[in-house]
N, C-alpha and C positions, 0 to 999 in steps of 0.2 A: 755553206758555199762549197760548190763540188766541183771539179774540172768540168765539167759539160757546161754548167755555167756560166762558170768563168770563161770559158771561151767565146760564150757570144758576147758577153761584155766587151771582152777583147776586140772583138772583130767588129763590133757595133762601132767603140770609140775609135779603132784603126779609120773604118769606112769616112764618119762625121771630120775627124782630125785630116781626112786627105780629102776631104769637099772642100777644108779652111784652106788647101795648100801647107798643112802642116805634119811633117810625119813625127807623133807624138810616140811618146815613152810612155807602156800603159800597167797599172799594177792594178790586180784584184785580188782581196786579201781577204778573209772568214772572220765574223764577228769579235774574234779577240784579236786582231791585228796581224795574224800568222799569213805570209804568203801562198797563193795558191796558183798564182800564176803573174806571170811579170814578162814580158818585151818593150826591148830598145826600141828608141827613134829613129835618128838619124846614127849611121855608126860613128860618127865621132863625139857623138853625144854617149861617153863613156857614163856619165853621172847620171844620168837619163832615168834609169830605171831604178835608182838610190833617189829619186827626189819624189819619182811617180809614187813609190813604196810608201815614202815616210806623212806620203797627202793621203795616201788611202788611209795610212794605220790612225793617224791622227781624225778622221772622217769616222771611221770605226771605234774609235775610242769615245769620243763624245756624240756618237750618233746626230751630228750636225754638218752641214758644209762646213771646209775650212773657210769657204767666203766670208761665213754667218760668224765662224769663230771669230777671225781674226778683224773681221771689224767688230763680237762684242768686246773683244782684250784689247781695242788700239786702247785705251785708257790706263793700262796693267802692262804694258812689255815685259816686267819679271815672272809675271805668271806664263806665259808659254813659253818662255827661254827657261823654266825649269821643269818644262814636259821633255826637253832633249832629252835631259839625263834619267828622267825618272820614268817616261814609258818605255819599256826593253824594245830592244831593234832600232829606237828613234825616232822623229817624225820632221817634216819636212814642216816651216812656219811661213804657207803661202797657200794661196787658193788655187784650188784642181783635184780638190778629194771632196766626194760626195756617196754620204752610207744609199747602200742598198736593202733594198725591203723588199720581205715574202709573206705574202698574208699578215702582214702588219706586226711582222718581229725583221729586225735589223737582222741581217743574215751574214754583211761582209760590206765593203765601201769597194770606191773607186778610185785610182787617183794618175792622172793625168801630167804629164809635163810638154817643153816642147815649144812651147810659144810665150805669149806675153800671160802671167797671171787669170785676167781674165778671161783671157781665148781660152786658157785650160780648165778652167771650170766650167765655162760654154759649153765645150767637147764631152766632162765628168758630167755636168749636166741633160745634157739632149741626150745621151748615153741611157744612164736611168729611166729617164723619160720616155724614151724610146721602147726599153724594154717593159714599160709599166713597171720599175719598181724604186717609184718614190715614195716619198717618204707617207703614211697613211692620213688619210685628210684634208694633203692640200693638193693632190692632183699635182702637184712639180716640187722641186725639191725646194720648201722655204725654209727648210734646217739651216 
């Protein structure tokens, strides 16, 4: 994932997130969770871009939505409450991070804040989508 990239990511989910009426906090990170680019929401939404991050990173790390994660863990709640500590930088435990795919290798995720849960994965969502880079084989993101 390269800044050129990542800025249309950026600008794809800015554009969708202000079709919702929502100006979302957008992070795009490179396949091992490293930041490559990050903007705020609204400016009082100081946490904005610490929650957008920790949904990409966590999107990145197990190459699935957080949607997909966090409904296979509702059964386990100690298993992602000790992904905080243990993947470096952190991860946010909410749906709005969705990985990104290049010729069918995960390249970096997305991740979205801003609104309700599911708005934000709609947004990391249609995002991808948009750009063609879901995930390989299912034409949208079923991760």
């Amino acid at each position: 994932m390269d800044f050129a990239k990542a800025m249309k990511f950026l600008e794809t989910a800015k554009s969708i997130g202000a079709s919702k009426g929502v100006e979302v906090s957008v992070a795009i990170v490179d396949a091992a969770g490293h930041p490559v680019l990050v903007a705020r929401g609204k400016e009082e939404a100081w946490h904005g871009p610490y929650m957008a991050t920790g949904k990409a990173r966590l999107a990145a790390a197990f190459r699935k939505s957080t949607a997909k994660l966090m409904e296979q863990w509702a059964d386990r709640p100690l298993y992602p409450m000790s992904l905080t500590e243990v993947i470096p930088g952190g991860v946010t435990l909410n749906k709005g991070g969705v990985p990104i795919y290049e010729n069918g290798t995960c390249i970096g995720a997305i991740g979205v804040g801003g609104s309700s849960p599911d708005s934000d994965h709609d947004v990391a969502r249609k995002t991808v989508e948009a750009l063609g880079a879901a995930k390989p084989g299912t034409g949208k993101d079923k991760s």
